[in-house]
C-alpha positions in Angstrom: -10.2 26.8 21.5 -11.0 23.3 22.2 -9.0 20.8 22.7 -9.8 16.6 21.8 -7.1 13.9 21.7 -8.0 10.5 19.4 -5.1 8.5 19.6 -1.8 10.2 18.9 -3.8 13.0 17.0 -4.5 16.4 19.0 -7.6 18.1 17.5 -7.9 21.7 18.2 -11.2 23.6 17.5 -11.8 26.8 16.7 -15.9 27.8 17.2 -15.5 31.3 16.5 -13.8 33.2 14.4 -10.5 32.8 13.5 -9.7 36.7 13.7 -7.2 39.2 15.0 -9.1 40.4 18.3 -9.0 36.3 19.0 -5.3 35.4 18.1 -3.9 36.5 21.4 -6.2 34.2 23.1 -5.5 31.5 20.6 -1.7 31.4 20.6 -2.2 31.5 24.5 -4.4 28.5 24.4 -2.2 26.7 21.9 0.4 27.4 24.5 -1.6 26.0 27.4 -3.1 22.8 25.5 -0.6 21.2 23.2 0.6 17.9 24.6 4.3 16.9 25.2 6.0 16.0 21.9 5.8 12.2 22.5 2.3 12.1 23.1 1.0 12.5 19.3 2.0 12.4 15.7 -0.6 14.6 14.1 -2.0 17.8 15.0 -5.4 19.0 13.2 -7.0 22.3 13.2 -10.5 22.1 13.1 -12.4 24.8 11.7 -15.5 23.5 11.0 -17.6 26.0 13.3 -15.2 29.1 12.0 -17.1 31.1 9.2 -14.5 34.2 9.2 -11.1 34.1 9.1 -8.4 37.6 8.0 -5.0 37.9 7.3 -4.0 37.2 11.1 -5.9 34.4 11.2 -3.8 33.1 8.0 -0.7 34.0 10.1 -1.8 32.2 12.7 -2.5 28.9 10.9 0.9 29.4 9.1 2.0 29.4 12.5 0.8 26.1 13.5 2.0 24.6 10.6 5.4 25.8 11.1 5.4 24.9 15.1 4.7 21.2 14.3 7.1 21.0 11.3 9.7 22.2 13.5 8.8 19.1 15.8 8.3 16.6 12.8 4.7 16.2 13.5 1.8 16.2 10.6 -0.5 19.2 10.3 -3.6 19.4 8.7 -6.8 22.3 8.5 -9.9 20.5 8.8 -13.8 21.4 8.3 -13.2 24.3 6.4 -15.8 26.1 4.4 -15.4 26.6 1.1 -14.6 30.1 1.4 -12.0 29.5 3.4 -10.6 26.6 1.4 -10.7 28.6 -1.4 -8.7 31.7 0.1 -6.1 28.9 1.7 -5.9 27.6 -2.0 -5.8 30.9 -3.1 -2.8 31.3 -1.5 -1.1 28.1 -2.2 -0.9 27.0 1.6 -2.8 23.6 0.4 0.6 23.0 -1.6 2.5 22.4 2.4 -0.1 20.9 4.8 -3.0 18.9 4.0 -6.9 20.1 3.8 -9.8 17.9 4.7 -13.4 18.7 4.3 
């Protein structure tokens, strides 16, 4: 996991896939990486290198989401294929954070 700061938005990208045998390392990361509170207002996930994602890799995204909510910051998924914008829309989590292609 990568992470880039533009402005008061912290991007985090995922190159691999977004999979159980990773989420240790990813919540980990997250951990490690994300900024003090005051220091941004939006938080994207970038999964534009990602081609695979399962059910813990849903989890963990839900996660995210519900981290920054809980510290009134925006969340968005960004760069996702269409498969995965499709299982996320699938699933109605487009209906409580935003999706950008």
């Amino acid at each position: 996991m990568k992470k880039t700061i533009e402005g008061k938005r912290v991007i985090f990208t995922i190159s691999e896939g977004l999979t159980a045998n990773k989420i240790p390392q990813y919540n980990q990361n997250l951990e490690e990486l994300l900024p003090e509170p005051g220091a941004y207002d939006e938080c994207i996930l970038n999964l534009a290198l990602t081609n695979n994602i399962d059910s813990a890799g849903v989890t963990f995204v839900i996660g995210m989401y519900k981290k920054m909510k809980a510290i009134e910051k925006n969340f968005c998924v960004a760069g996702a294929n269409e498969d995965v914008q499709c299982l996320f829309k699938l699933m109605k989590l487009d209906k409580f954070f935003d999706m950008q292609s």
